[in-house]
N, C-alpha and C positions, 0 to 999 in steps of 0.2 A: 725457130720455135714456132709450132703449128698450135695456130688457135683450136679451140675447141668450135665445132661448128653448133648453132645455136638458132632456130627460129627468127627470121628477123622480118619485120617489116616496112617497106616504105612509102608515106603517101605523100604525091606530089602536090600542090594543090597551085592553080594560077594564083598570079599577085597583081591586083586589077588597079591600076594606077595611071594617073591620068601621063598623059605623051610626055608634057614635060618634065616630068616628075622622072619618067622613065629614063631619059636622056642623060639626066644628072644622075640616076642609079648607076645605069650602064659607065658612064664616064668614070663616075667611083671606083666600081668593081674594077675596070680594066686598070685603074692608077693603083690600087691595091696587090693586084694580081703580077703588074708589073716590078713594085717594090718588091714582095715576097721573093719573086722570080730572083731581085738582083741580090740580096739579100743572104739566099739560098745557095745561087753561085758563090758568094766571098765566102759563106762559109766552110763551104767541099772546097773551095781554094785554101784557104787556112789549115782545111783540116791535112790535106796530102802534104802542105809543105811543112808542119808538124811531122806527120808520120817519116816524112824525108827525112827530118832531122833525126828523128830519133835513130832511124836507120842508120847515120852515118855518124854519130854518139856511138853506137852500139859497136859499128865496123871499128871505127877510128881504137876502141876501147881494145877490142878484139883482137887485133893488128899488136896496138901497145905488150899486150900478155903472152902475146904469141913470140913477139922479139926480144922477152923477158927471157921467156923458158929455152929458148933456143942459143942464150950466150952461155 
């Protein structure tokens, strides 16, 4: 599905903060970024061993119908 292309803009602007303040952002963002990361992987893990499954529901079903029709 292709978006519609549309005007956009972005303004960046610094975030003026004192050092230690920044240390404890930075420390945040990368504990954040890290969860999301692991997060993200279990969920693509879950989701292929779903699609696994269903795949082999599907065969398994398939297989059954096929050695039906053929006695």
């Amino acid at each position: 599905m292709v978006r519609a292309k549309t005007p956009s803009f972005i303004l960046e602007l610094p975030l003026v903060v004192a050092p230690g303040d920044e240390r404890i952002l930075l420390a945040r963002f990368e504990a954040a970024r890290r969860i999301y990361n692991a997060l993200l992987g279990e969920a693509l893990r879950r989701q292929r061993i779903m699609r696994e499954a269903k795949r082999l529901v599907f065969l398994s079903r398939y297989r059954e119908a096929r050695t039906r029709l053929s006695e």
